[in-house]
C-alpha positions, 0 to 999 in steps of 0.5 A: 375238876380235881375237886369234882366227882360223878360218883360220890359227894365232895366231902366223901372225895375229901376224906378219901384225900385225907386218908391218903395223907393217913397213909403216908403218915402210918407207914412212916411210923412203921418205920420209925418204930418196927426197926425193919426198915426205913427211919428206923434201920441203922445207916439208913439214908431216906432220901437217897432213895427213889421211892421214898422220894415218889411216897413224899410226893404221894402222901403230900399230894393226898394232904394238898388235894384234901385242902384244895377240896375242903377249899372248893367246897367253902366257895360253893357253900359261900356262892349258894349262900349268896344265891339264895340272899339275892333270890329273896331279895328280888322276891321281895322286891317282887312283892312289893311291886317292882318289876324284875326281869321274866328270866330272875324270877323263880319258875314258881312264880312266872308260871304258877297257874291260876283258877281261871285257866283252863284244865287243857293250859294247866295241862301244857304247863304241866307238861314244861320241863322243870327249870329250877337250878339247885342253890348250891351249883349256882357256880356250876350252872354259871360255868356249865356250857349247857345252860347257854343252850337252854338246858336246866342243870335239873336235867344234869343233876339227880337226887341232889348229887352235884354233876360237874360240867366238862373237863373244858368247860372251866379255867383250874384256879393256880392251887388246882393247876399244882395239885393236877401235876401233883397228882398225876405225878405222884400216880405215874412214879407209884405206878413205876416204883413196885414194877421196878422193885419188884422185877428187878431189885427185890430178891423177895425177903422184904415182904414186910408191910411197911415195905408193901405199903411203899410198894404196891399198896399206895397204888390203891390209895392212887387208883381209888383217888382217880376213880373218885375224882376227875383228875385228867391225865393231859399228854403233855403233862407228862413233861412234869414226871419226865422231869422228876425222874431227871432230877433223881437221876442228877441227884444221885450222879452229882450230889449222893455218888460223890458223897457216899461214894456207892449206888442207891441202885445197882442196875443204874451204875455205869460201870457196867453195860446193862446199865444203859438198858435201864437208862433208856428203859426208865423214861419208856416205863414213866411214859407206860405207867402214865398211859394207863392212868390216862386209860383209867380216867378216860373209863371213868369218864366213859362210866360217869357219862352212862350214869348220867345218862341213866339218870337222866333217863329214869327220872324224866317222866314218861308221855303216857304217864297220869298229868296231875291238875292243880285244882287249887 
C-alpha cells in the first residue's frame, strides 16, 4: 500500500519520494557550505546529535521509498504486459475455433449483440453493468477482495486512475515491510524533533534555514508523503520508534558521554533532578507524535473512500438516461 494512492499517479508518489531524498541532500549542503552550522562549523560532531540522526533516517526513507515504487511499478508494467500477450493469445485461439471458457473471454465477445436480436434484448445488454478489467491493474484486480463478489474494478476505478484494494487485502513484500517502518519512523521522530527543540533547547538565534529545514520543514515534506500514499500507522509499530529513541539514549550514555565527556543535550543530564521529567516524558512525546500520524492517515483514508464513492456515483449512468441501439 506504501507504493499505492487515492490521489495521484505512482509516478507523481515517486518524484515526491524522490524529492524527499533532495531535501535531505540540499540541506546537507547548506551545511557544508554556508559555515552556519552543521558539517561546516568547527567542532562539530553530526552524529552526536538526535536530530541529525531523525534527518538521516528521513532523507534515507524518502530514497528507499522512491525505489520501492519505481520498483512496484515495473512489476505492474511487467504483469499488464503479460496480461494483454495472453488476451491475444486466447483471441486467437478463439478465431481459429478453440474453445475457451465463458469467464477468459473478453465481454466484447461474449456479449457482442447480433441483427437478429431484438431491439428489447440489445435493450437489456445494454443495460448490464460493464465488466471489462483495465490491463494494468491486472495484479490488483487479482488481490482485490471485491472481484470475488463479482464486482468489476471498472466499478472501483475511474478516468484511468488506479484504486488500490484494502489496507488487508495484500501480504507487503520484505522491501515494503522495511520501508513501513522506515517510514512511520522516520515521520514520529520529525514530528517529536522541532517540539522539543523548539520548547526546550532553541533560545531563538538559530533561525537559519538550514536549521528550519532540520527542524519544522522536513515535517511538510513528511506530511505530503503520508497524504499522497497509504502508508498505515500500525499501534504496534510503534515498538520500532520506542526502539530508536533507546538506542540514542544508549548511544549517548555509553559511547559519547565517556568520550567526549559533556551532554549533547543539557536537560538529559542526571545530575540534575528535572532530568528525569524529560526521561519520562520522551517515550510520552514519541508515543503522541505517532497518534497524530495515525489520525492523519485514518482522514486520508476517510477522504480517499468518499472520492471514490464520488466517482463511482457520477460516472454510473442514470435509469432515466437515453439507451442507445446498436443498430450494426
Amino acid at each position: 500500500m506504501q507504493t499505492t494512492s487515492l490521489f495521484v499517479p505512482a509516478w507523481l508518489l515517486a518524484a515526491w519520494r524522490l524529492g524527499i531524498g533532495l531535501f535531505f541532500c540540499a540541506e546537507l549542503l547548506l551545511e557544508r557550505f554556508t559555515a552556519r552550522n552543521g558539517l561546516g562549523k568547527p567542532g562539530y560532531v553530526w552524529v552526536s546529535f538526535f536530530t541529525d540522526w531523525t534527518f538521516v533516517v528521513f532523507g534515507f526513507s524518502g530514497f528507499f521509498g522512491f525505489a520501492v515504487t519505481v520498483w512496484r511499478m515495473t512489476c505492474r508494467a511487467r504483469s499488464a504486459k503479460t496480461h494483454s500477450a495472453t488476451q491475444a493469445r486466447q483471441l486467437t485461439q478463439s478465431v481459429n475455433g478453440d474453445q475457451l471458457p465463458t469467464s477468459t473471454v473478453p465481454h466484447s465477445v461474449v456479449s457482442q449483440p447480433s441483427e437478429q436480436q431484438p431491439a428489447e434484448a440489445q435493450i437489456e445488454m445494454h443495460q448490464q453493468p460493464r465488466q471489462q478489467v483495465h490491463a494494468s491493474d491486472t495484479l490488483a484486480a487479482t488481490a482485490h477482495p471485491a472481484m470475488a463478489n463479482g464486482i468489476s474494478m471498472a466499478e472501483l476505478e475511474r478516468k484511468g486512475r488506479r484504486v488500490a484494494p484494502p489496507l488487508s487485502s495484500r501480504q507487503w513484500t520484505c522491501m515494503e515491510a522495511v520501508y513501513l517502518l522506515l517510514a512511520a519512523t522516520s515521520a514520529t521522530s520529525s514530528l517529536l524533533v522541532p517540539v522539543i527543540y523548539w520548547a526546550a533547547l532553541s533560545d531563538g538565534s538559530s533561525t537559519n534555514i538550514s536549521n528550519l529545514m532540520k527542524h519544522g520543514l522536513n515535517n511538510v515534506m513528511v506530511l505530503g508523503e503520508v497524504l499522497l500514499s497509504r502508508i498505515p500507522f500500525v499501534s504496534y509499530h510503534f515498538q520500532v520508534s520506542l526502539i530508536y529513541g533507546t538506542l540514542y539514549l544508549i548511544f549517548m550514555w555509553a559511547i559519547w558521554l565517556p568520550v567526549e565527556n559533556y551532554w549533547v543535550y543539557d536537560v538529559f543530564d542526571w545530575s540534575s533532578w528535572r532530568s528525569l521529567g524529560y526521561y519520562a516524558l520522551l517515550p510520552i512525546a514519541l508515543c503522541i507524535a505517532f497518534l497524530v500520524w495515525t489520525g492523519v492517515a485514518a482522514l486520508r483514508e476517510v477522504a480517499g473512500a468518499q472520492m471514490q464513492r464520488h466517482r463511482s456515483s457520477s460516472a454510473r449512468p442514470s435509469a432515466s438516461s437515453p439507451v442507445a441501439l446498436n443498430t450494426v
